[in-house]
C-alpha positions in Angstrom: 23.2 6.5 -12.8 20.2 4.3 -14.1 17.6 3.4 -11.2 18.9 -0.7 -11.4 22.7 0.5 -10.8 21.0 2.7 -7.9 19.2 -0.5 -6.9 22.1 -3.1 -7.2 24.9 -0.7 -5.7 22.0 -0.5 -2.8 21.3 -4.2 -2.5 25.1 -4.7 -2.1 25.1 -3.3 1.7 21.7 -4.8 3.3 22.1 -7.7 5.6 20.8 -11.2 4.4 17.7 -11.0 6.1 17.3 -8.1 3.9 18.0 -9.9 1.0 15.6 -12.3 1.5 12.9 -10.0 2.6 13.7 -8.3 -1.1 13.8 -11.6 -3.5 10.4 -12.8 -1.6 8.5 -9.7 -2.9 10.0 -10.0 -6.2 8.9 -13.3 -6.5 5.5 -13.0 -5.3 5.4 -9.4 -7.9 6.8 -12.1 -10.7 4.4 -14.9 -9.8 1.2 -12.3 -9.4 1.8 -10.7 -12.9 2.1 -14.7 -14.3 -0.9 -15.3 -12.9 -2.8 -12.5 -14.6 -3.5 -10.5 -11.2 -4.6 -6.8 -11.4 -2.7 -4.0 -11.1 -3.8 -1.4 -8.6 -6.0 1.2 -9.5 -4.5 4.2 -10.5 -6.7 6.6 -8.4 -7.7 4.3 -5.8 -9.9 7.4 -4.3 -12.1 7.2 -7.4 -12.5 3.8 -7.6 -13.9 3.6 -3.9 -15.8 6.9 -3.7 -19.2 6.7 -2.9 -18.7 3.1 -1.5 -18.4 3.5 2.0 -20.9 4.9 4.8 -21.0 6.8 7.4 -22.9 5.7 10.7 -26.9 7.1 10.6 -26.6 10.5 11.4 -23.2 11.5 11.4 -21.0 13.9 8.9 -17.7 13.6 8.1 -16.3 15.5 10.2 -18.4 14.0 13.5 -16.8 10.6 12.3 -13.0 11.7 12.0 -13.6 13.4 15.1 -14.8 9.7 16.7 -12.2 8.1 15.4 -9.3 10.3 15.6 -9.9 10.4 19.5 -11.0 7.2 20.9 -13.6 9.2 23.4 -14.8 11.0 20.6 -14.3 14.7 22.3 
């Protein structure tokens, strides 16, 4: 079974608001690649590493540590 006949046998038992939810994303995919827009990166890790900072003297793992636990213990 091709990945549409998956897709359409699928879309056959959602609800409406379902449906809906489902033809707005297509159009706003269809009306994004019209207007030229972007695709994602493919390796969004490489295209932001090295971009973002940690606060003055703190490693990595002091800052998951902070924010993984909101008192920072």
């Amino acid at each position: 079974m091709s990945a549409q006949e998956i897709l359409m046998e699928e879309i056959k038992h959602q609800p409406e608001p379902v449906l809906r939810e489902v033809l707005h994303f297509l159009k706003t995919l269809e009306r994004a690649q019209k207007a030229g827009v972007n695709a994602p990166a493919k390796n969004v890790f490489a295209k932001w590493r090295g971009r973002g900072h940690l606060p003055a003297g703190k490693n990595t793992d002091d800052y998951l540590r902070l924010t993984r636990n909101a008192n920072g213990s």
